[in-house]
LUMFIGU-712583 format. One record per residue (C-alpha): residue number from 1; residue in one letter; chain; x, y, z. Coordinates in Angstrom, 2 decimals. Layout:
BEGIN
ATOM   nr  rest  kette       c1       c2       c3
ATOM  NUM     a      A        X        Y        Z
...
# end
This chain:
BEGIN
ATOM   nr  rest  kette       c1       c2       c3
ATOM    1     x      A     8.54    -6.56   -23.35
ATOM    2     x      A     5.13    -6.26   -21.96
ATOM    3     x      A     3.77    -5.28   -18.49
ATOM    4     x      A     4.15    -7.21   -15.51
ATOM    5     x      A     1.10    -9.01   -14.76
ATOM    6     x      A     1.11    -6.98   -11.47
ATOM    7     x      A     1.00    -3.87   -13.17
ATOM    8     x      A    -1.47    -5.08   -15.52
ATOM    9     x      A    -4.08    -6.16   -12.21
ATOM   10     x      A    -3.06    -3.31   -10.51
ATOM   11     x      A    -4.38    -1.05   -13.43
ATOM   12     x      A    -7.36    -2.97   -14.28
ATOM   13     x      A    -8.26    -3.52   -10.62
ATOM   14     x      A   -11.54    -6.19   -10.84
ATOM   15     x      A    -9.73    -9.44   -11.66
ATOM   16     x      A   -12.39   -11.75   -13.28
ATOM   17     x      A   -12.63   -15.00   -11.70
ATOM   18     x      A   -14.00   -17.49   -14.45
ATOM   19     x      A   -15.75   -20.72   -13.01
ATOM   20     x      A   -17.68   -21.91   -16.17
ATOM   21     x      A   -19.58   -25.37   -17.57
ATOM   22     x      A   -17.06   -26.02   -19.93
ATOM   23     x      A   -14.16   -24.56   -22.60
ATOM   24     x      A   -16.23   -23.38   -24.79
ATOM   25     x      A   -18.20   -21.32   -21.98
ATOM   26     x      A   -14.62   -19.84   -20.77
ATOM   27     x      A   -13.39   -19.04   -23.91
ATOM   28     x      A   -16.87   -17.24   -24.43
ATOM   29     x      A   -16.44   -15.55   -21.46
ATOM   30     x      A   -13.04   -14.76   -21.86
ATOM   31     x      A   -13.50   -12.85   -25.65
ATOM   32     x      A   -16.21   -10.67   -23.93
ATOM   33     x      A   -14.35    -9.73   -21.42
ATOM   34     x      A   -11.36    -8.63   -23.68
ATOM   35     x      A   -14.24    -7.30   -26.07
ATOM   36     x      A   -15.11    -5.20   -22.67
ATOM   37     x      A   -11.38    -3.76   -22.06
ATOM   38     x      A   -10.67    -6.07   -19.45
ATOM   39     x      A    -6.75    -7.52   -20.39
ATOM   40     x      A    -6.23   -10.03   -17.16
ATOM   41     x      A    -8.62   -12.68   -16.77
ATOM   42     x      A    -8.06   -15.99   -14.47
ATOM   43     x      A    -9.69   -19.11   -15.45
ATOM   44     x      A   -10.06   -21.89   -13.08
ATOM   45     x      A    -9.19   -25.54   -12.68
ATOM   46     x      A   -12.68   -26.03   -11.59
ATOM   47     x      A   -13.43   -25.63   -15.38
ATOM   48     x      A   -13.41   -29.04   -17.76
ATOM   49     x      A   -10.86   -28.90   -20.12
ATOM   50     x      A    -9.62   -25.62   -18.19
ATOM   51     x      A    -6.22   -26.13   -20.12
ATOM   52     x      A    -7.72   -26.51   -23.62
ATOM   53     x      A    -9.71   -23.10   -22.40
ATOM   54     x      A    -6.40   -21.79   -21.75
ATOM   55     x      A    -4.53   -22.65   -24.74
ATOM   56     x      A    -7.49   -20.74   -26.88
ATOM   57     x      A    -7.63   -17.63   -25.32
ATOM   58     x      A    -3.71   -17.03   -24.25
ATOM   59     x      A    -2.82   -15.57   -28.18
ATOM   60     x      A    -6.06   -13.13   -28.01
ATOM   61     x      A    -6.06    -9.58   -27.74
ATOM   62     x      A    -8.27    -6.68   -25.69
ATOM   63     x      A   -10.16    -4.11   -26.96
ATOM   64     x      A    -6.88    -1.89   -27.17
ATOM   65     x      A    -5.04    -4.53   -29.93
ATOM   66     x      A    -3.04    -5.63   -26.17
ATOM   67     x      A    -1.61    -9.22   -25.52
ATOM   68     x      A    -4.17   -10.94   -23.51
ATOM   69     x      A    -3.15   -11.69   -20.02
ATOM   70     x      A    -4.34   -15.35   -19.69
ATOM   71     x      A    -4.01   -16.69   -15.73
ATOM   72     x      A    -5.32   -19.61   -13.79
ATOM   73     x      A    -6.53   -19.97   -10.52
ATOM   74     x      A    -7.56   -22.60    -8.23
ATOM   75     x      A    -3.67   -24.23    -8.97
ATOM   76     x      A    -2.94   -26.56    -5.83
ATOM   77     x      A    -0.77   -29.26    -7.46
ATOM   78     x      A     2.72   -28.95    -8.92
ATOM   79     x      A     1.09   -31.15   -12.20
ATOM   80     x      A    -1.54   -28.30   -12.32
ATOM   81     x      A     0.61   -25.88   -12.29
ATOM   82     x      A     3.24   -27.64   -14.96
ATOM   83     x      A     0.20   -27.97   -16.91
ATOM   84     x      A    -0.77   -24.40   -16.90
ATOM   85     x      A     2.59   -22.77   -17.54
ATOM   86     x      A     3.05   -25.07   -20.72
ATOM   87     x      A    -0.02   -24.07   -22.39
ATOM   88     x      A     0.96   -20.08   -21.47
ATOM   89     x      A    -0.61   -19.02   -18.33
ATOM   90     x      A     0.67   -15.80   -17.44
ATOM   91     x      A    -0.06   -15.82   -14.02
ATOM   92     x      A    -0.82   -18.52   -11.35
ATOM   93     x      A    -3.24   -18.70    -8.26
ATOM   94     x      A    -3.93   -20.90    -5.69
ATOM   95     x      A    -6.64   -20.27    -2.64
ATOM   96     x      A    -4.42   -21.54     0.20
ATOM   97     x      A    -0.59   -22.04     0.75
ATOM   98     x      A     0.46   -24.36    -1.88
ATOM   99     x      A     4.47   -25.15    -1.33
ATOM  100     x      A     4.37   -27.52    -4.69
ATOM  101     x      A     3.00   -25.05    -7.05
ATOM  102     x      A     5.55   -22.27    -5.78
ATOM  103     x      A     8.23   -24.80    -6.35
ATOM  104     x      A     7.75   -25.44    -9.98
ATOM  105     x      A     6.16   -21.10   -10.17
ATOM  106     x      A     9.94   -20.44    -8.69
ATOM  107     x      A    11.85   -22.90   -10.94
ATOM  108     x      A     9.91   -21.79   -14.06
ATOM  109     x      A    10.48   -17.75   -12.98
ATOM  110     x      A     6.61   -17.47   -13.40
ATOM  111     x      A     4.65   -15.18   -11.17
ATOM  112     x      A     2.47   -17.09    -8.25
ATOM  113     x      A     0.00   -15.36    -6.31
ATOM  114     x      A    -0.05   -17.46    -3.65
ATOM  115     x      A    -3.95   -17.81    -1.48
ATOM  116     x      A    -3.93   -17.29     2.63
ATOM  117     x      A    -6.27   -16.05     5.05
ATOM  118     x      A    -4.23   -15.96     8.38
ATOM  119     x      A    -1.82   -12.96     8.57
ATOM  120     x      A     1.17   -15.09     8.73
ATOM  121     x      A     0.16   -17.12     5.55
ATOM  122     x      A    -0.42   -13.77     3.74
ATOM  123     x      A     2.62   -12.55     5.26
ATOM  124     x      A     4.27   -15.48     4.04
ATOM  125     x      A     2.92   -15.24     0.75
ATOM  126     x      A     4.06   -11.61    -0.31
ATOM  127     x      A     7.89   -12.54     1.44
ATOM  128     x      A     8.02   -15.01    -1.43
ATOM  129     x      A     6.61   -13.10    -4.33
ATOM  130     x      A     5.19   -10.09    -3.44
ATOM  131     x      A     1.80   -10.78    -3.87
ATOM  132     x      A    -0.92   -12.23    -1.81
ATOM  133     x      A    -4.34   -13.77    -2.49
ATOM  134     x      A    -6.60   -12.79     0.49
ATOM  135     x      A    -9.47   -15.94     0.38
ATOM  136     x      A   -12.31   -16.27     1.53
ATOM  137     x      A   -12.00   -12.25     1.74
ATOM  138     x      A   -15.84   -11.96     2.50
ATOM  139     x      A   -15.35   -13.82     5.99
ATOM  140     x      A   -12.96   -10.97     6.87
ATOM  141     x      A   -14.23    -7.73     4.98
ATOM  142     x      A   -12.33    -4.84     3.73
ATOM  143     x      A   -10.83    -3.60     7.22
ATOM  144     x      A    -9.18    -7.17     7.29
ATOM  145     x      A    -7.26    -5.56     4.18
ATOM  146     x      A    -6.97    -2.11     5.79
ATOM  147     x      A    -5.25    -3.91     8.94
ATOM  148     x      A    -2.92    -6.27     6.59
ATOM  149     x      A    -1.85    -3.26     4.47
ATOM  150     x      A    -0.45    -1.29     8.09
ATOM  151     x      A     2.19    -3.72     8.80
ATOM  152     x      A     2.82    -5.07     4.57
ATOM  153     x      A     2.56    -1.84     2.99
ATOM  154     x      A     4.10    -2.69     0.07
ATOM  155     x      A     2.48    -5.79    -0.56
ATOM  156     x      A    -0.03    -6.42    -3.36
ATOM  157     x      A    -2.97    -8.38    -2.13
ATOM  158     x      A    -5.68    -9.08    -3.87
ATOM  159     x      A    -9.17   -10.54    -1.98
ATOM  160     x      A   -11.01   -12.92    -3.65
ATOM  161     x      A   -14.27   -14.95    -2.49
ATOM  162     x      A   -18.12   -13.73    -2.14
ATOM  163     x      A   -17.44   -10.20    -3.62
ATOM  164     x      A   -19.63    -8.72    -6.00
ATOM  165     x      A   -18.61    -6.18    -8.29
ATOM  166     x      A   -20.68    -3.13    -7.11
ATOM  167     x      A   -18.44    -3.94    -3.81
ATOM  168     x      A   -14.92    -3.58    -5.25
ATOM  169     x      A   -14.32     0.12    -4.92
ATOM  170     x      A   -14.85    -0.24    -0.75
ATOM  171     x      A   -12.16    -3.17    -1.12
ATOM  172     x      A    -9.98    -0.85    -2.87
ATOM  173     x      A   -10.66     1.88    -0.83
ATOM  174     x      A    -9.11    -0.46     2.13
ATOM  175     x      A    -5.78    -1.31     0.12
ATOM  176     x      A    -6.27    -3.96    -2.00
ATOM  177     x      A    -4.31    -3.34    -5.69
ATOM  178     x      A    -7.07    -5.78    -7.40
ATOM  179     x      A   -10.11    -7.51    -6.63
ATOM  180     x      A   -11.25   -10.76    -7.89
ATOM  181     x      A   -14.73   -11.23    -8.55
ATOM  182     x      A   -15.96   -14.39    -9.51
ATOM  183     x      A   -19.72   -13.96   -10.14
ATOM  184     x      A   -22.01   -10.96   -10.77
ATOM  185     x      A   -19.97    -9.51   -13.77
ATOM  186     x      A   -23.03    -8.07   -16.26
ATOM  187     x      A   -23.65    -9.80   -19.27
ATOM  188     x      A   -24.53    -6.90   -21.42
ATOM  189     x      A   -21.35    -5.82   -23.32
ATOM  190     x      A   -22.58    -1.99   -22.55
ATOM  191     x      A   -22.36    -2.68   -18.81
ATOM  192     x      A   -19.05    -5.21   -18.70
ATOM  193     x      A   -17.54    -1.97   -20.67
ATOM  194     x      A   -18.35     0.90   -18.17
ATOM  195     x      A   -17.57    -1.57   -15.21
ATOM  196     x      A   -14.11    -2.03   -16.20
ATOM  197     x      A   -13.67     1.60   -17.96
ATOM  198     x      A   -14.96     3.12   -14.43
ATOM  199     x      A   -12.29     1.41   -12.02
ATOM  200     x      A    -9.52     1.05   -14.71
ATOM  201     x      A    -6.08     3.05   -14.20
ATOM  202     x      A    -3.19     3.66   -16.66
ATOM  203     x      A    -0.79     0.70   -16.53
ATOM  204     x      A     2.87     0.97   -16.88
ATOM  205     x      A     4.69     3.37   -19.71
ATOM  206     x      A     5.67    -0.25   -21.86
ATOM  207     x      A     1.64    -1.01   -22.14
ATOM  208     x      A     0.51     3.05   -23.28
ATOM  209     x      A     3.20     3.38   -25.84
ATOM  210     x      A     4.11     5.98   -23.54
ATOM  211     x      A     8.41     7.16   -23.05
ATOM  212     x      A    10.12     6.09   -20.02
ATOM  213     x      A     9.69     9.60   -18.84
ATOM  214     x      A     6.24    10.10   -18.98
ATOM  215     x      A     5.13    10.36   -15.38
ATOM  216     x      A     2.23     8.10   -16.55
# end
């Protein structure tokens, strides 16, 4: 069994956000990214042919010979989401409350990070899975997350929307477990590599190879 896709953004920590021209540019994107040591990445609807995009990069691999972890975002209708989840998404996100997609997320056991900005539709969010997509985080800034994080301590939230990556450590800093970034990201494989290798923490003992009682 592999990680939880929690534990696998929680580790990694910069979530890329892929908005691209077309498949071919996502799937591009995508293998550099993995080529990188980035694992999660979250394509978008906003993409053409975001599903065909999908099906090609869900059966790659990372840099460490791990199972990609192969996500969309921008999921708003339950068709979107049926969509996604039958070509392999591992992971769903939508920018706002969307009560169709957590329906079919719910009935299919798949993990939905479900989008609000308002504390109760964050709140809201994280009762029903956990999780929380803060968006548009920039309108708010990190001690929006600092405040959230005193009263849903446990919740993982992860702000999304105008943040470029030089910016992510103050968001983590402030309590968010990941931090999607949708622009910005360097194109130079040199750069994309020490970006991720300089936030990145150890996942869970089932993605090192490491025994349950390794305090790693």
């Amino acid at each position: 069994m592999s990680c939880h896709p929690y534990a696998v953004m929680a580790a990694q920590r910069l979530l890329p956000v892929l908005r691209e021209a077309d498949a071919d540019g996502a799937v591009r994107r995508t293998t550099d990214l993995l080529a990188a040591g980035c694992r999660a990445v979250e394509l978008t609807t906003s993409t053409p042919d975001w599903a065909d995009a999908l099906a090609r990069t869900v059966p790659l691999a990372d840099a460490h010979g791990r199972p990609a972890l192969i996500g969309v975002g921008t999921v708003t209708t339950a068709a979107q989401a049926r969509t996604a989840l039958d070509a392999g998404a591992g992971f769903l996100i939508s920018p706002y409350p969307a009560p169709e997609v957590r329906e079919v997320a719910e009935r299919r056991e798949a993990v939905f990070i479900e989008g609000g900005f308002t504390p109760g539709e964050i709140a809201a969010a994280v009762r029903s899975a956990g999780a929380a997509k803060v968006f548009p985080a920039h309108a708010a800034g990190p001690r929006f997350i600092r405040s959230l994080k005193a009263v849903l301590p446990e919740a993982l939230l992860v702000p999304t929307g105008g943040i470029r990556p030089g910016e992510v450590g103050e968001w983590l800093a402030a309590g968010a477990a990941a931090v999607g970034v949708g622009s910005g990201l360097p194109a130079d494989p040199a750069e994309l590599t020490a970006l991720f290798a300089g936030l990145a923490l150890p996942c869970c003992a089932r993605c090192t190879g490491a025994s349950a009682r390794d305090p790693r």
